[in-house]
LUMSE-88214 format. One record per residue (C-alpha): x, y, z; residue in three letters; residue number from 1. Coordinates in pm, 1 decimal. Layout:
N
{rec {X,Y,Z},'ala',NUM},
...
This chain:
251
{rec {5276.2,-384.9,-4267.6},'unk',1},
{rec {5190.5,-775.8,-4319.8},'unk',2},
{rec {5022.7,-824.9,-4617.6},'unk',3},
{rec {4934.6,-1222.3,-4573.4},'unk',4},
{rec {4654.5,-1328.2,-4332.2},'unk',5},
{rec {4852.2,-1637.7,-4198.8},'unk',6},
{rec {4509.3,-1770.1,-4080.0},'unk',7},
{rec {4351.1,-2074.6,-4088.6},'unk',8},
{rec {4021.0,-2045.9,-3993.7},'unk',9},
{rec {3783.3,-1706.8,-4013.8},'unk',10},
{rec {3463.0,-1819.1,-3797.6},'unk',11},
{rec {3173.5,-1566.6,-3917.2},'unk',12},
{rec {2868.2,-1550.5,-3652.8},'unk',13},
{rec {2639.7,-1378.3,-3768.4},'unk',14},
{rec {2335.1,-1410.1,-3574.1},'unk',15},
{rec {2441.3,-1524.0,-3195.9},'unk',16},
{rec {2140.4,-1783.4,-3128.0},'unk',17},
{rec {2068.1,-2144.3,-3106.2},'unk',18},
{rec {1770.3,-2302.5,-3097.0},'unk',19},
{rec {1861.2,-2613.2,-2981.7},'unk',20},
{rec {1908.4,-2696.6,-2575.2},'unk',21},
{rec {2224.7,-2887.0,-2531.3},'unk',22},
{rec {2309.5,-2936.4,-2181.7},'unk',23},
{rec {2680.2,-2911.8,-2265.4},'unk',24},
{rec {2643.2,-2566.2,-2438.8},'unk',25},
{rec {2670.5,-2221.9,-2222.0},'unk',26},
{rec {2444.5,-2074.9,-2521.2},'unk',27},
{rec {2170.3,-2344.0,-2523.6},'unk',28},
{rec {1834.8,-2163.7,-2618.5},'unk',29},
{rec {1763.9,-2159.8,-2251.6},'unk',30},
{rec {2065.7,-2062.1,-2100.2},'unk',31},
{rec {2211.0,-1800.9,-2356.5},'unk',32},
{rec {2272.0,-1442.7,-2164.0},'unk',33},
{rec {2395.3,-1274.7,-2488.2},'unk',34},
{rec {2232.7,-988.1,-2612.9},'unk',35},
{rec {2067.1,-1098.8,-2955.7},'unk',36},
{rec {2266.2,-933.0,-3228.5},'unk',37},
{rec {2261.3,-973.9,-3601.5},'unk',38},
{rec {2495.1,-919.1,-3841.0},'unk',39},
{rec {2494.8,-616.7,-4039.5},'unk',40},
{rec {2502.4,-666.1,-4397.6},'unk',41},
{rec {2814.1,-417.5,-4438.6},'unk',42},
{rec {2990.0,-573.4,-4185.9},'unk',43},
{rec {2940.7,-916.3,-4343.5},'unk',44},
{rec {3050.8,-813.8,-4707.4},'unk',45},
{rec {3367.8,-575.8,-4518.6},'unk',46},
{rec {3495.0,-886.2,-4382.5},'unk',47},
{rec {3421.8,-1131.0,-4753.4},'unk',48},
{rec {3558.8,-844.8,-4951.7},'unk',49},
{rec {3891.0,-810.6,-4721.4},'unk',50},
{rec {3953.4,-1154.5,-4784.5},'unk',51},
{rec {3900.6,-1150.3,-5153.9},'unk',52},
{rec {4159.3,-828.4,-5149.8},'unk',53},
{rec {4394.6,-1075.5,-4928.8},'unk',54},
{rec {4322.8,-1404.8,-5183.5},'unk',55},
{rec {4255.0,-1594.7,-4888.6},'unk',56},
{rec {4278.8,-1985.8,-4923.3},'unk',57},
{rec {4208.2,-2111.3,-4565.0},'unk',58},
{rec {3855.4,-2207.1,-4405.8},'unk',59},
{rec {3576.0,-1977.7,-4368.9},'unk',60},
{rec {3276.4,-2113.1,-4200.0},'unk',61},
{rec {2959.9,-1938.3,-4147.2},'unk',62},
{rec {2897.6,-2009.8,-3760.0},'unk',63},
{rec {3047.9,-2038.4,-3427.4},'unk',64},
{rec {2822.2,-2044.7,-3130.2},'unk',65},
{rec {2518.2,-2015.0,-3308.2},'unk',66},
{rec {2240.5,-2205.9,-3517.2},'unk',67},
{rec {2368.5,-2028.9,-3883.8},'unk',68},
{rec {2001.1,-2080.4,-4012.4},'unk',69},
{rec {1844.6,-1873.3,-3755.1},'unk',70},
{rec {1968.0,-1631.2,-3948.4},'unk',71},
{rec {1730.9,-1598.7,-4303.6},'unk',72},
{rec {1994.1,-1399.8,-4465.3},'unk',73},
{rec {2248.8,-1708.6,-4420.3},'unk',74},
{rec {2201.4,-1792.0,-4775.2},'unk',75},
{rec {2271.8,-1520.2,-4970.2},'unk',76},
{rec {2574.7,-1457.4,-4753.7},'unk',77},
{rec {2714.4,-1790.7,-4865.1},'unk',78},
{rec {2634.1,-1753.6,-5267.1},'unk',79},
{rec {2806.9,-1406.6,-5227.6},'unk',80},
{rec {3107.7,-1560.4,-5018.2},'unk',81},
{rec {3145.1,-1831.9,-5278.3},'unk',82},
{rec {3124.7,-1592.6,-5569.1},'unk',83},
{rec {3390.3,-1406.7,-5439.9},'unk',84},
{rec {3658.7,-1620.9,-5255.0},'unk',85},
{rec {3776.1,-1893.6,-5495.9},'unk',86},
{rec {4015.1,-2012.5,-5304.6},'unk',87},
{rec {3877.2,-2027.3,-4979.6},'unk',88},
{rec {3719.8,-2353.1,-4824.4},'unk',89},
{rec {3376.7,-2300.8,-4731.5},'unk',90},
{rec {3196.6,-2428.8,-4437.3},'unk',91},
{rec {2922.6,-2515.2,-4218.8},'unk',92},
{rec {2801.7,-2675.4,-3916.3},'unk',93},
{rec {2401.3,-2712.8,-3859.8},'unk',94},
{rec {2198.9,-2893.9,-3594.7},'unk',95},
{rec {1947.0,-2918.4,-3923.1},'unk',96},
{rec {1662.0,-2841.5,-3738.7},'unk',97},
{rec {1564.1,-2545.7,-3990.7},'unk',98},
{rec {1705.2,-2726.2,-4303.8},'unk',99},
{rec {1534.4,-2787.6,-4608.5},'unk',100},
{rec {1548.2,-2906.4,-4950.9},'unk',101},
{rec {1588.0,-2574.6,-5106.2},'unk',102},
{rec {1860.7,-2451.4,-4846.4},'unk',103},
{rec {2061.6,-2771.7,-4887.7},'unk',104},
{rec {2057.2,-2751.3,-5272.1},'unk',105},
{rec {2196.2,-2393.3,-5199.6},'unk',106},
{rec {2494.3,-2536.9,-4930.9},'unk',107},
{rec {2517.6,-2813.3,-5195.5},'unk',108},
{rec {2644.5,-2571.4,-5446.6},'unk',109},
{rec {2825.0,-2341.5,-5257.0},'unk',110},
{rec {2964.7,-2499.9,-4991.2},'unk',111},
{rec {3289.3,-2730.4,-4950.5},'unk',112},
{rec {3159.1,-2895.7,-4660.1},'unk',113},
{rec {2843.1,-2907.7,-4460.2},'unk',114},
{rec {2788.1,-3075.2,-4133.7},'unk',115},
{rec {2536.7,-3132.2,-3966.2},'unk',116},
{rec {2545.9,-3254.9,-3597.7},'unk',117},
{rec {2210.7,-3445.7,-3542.1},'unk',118},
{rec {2113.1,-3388.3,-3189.9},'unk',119},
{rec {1911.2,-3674.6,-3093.9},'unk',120},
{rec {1966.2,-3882.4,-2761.4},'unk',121},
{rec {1888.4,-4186.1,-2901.7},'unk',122},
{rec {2098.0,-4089.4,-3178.2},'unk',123},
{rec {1786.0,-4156.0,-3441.4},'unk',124},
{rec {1780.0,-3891.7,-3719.8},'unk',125},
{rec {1523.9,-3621.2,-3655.5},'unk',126},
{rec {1315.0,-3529.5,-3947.9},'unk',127},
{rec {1463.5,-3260.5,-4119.8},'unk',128},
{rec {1772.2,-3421.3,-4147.7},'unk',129},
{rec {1596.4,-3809.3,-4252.2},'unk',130},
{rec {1461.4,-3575.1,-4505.9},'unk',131},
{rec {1783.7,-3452.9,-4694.4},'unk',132},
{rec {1940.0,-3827.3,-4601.5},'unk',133},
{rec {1647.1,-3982.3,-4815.2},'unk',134},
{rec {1657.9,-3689.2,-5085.1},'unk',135},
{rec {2017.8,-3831.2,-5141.4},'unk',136},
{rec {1963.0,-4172.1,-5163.0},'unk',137},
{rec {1648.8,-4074.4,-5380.3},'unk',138},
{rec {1899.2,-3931.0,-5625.5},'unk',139},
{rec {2197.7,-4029.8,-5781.2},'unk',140},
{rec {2339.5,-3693.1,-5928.1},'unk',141},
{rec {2230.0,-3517.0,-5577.5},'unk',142},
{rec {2442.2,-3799.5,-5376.9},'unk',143},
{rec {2738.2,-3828.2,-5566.6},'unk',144},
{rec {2802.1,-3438.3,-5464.2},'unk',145},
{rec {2694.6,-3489.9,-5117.8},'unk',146},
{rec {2911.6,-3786.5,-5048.8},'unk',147},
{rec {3190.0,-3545.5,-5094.1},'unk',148},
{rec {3068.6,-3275.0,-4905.9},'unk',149},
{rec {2828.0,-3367.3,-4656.6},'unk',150},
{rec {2844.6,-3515.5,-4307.2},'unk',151},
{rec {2600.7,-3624.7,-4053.7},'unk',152},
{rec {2722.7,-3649.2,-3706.7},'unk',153},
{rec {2484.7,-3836.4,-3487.7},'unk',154},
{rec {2514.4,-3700.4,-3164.4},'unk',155},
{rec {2339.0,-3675.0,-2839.5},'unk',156},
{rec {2180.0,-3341.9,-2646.8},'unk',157},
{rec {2318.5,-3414.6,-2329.2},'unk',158},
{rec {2703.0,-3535.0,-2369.4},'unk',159},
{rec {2965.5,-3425.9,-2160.1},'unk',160},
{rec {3254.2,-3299.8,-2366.2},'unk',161},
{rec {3521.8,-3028.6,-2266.1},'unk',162},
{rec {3461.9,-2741.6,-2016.2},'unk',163},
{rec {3489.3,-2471.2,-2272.5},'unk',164},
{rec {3686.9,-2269.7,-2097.2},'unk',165},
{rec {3484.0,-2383.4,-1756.4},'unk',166},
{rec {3161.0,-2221.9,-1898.5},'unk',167},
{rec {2995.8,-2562.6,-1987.0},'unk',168},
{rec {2680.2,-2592.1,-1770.0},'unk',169},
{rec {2690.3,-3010.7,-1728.2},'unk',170},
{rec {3132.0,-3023.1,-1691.2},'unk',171},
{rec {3197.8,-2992.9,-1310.8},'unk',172},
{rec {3514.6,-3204.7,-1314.5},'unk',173},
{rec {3773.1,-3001.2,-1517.1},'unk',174},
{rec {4112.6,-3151.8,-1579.8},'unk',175},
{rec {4339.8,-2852.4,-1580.0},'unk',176},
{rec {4551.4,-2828.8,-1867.2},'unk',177},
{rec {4919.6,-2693.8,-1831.1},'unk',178},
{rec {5047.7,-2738.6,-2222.0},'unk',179},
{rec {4924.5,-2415.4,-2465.7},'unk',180},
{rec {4677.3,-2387.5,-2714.9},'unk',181},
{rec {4663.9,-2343.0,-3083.8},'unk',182},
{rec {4335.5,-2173.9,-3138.9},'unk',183},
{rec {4463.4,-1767.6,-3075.0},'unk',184},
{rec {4719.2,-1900.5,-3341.4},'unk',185},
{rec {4498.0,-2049.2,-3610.8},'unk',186},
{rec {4142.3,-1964.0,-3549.5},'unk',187},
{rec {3972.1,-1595.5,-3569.9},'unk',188},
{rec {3593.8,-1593.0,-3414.0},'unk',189},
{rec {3416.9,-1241.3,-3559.5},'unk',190},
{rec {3058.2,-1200.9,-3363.0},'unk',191},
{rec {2787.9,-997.3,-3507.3},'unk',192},
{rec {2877.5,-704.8,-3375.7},'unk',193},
{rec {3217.4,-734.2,-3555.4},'unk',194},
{rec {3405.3,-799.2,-3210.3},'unk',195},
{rec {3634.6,-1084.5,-3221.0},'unk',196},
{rec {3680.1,-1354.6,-2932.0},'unk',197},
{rec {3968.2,-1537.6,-2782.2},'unk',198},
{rec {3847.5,-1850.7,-2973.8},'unk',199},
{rec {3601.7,-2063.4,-3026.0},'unk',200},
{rec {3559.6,-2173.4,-2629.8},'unk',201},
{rec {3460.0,-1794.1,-2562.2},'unk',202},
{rec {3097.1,-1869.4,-2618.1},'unk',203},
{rec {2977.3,-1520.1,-2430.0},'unk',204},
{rec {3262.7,-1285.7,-2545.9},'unk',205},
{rec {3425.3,-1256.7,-2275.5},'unk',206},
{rec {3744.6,-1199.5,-2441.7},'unk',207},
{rec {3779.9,-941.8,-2725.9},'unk',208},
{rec {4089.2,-900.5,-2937.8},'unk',209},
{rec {3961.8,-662.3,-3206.3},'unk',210},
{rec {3653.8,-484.2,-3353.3},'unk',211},
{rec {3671.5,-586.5,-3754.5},'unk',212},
{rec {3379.4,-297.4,-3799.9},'unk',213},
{rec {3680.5,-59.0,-3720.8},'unk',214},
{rec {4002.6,-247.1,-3817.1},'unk',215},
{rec {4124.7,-439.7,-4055.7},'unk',216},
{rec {4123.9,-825.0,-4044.3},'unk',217},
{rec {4538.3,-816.9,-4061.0},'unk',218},
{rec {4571.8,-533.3,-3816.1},'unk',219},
{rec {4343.3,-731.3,-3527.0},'unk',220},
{rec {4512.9,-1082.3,-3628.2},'unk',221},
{rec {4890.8,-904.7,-3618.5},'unk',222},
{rec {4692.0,-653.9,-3344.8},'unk',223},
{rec {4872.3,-634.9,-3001.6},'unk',224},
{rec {4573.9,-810.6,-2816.6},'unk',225},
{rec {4614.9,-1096.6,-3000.1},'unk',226},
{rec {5039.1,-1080.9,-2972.4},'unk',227},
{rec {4974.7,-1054.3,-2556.6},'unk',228},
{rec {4762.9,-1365.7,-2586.7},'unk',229},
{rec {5002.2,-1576.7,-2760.8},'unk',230},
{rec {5267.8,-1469.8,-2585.2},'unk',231},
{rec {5099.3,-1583.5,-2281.0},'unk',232},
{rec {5043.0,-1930.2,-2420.7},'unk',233},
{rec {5365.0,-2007.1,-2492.4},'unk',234},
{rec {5450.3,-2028.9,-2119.7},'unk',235},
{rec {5098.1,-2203.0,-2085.3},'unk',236},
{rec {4718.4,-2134.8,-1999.7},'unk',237},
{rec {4759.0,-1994.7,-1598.0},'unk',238},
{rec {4772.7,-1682.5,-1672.1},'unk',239},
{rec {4467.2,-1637.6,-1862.4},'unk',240},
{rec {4099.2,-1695.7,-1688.5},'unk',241},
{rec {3977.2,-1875.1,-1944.0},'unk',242},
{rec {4235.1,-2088.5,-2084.4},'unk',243},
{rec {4328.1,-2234.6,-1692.3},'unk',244},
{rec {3983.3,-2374.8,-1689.3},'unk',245},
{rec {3981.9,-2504.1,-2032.2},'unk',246},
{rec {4057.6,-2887.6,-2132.4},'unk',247},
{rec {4033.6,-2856.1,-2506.2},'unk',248},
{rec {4391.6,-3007.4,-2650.5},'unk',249},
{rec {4422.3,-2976.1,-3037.6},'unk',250},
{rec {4744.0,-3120.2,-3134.4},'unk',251},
């Protein structure tokens, strides 16, 4: 049995919302048809605790097709993750919508990297996020952390980026892909319910490789689900639904 979790990123969603209403995202707050699920807490510190027991020193970030701070419990999950995996990079991605002072202090501390993608279509900064810019310029200890760490990606609502995997509502002009992917290779996506997608792209689980509340992470990475995906994508992305109608090209 493999005893090395040749991953590089663990995506932990642990609340499957977003309150934002990107036209480019299949999950928008008014077009998500997921079943709300959160996390439980045993589940969460199953899948922290596995990677401690593993020393894990790739990138763990706390959301995937979510907003993470939906989620009240987000915090604690983070100081716990930290506290245990010491080798681990830590991350996050926010639309900052629900940040505040306090939390960022918290993802200040804890965090290796925190983004936040400012949705605005006039790319201004809303004001949760002017808020934390200012609090950093306001202080000197406070900014020489977060110009290490943090990242503010001003972005617009209603951009047209890549099909993800043909679900994105505002992409009606895909340009079919024949080369593979690396995401079933690098990138685990765990959703509340402990299920784990084909990647990233598979916004409504429509894919799952594993259940990590009944398996190990190494046996549904090294699982055969997983092993008949990339197997497939060696030859190329025909032969799975998804991947024909996806554009997304990591090289």
């Amino acid at each position: 049995m493999k005893q090395n979790l040749c991953l590089g990123i663990l995506k932990i969603e642990t609340i499957n919302r977003c309150n934002n209403v990107c036209s480019f995202c299949p999950v928008n707050k008014f077009s998500d048809s997921r079943i709300l699920k959160k996390m439980d807490d045993t589940l969460f510190y199953k899948i922290i605790d596995e990677l401690k027991f593993l020393n894990y020193n790739g990138v763990v970030t706390f959301h995937s097709n979510n907003e993470p701070l939906l989620d009240d419990r987000i915090c604690d999950f983070i100081i716990y993750a930290r506290n245990e995996l010491k080798n681990a990079k830590l991350v996050i991605f926010t639309n900052g919508t629900l940040l505040t002072k306090d939390i960022f202090n918290i993802f200040l501390t804890n965090l290796d990297q925190i983004i936040i993608d400012n949705y605005h279509d006039d790319l201004k900064l809303i004001k949760p996020v002017k808020e934390i810019y200012e609090y950093c310029l306001s202080n000197k200890e406070i900014l020489e952390v977060a110009e290490k760490k943090l990242v503010i990606d001003l972005r617009k609502q209603n951009e047209i980026l890549t099909s993800r995997g043909g679900n994105a509502p505002n992409r009606k002009n895909i340009s079919l892909l024949t080369s593979s992917c690396i995401l079933p290779f690098s990138q685990m996506v765990i959703r509340p319910d402990g299920k784990v997608s084909l990647c990233c792209n598979d916004a409504l689980g429509q894919f799952t490789l594993g259940d990590i509340s009944k398996n190990s992470l190494l046996d549904v990475w090294y699982g055969d689900k997983f092993e008949k995906i990339r197997e497939s994508l060696k030859n190329g992305r025909e032969s799975i639904d998804m991947c024909k109608n996806c554009d997304t090209l990591l090289l």
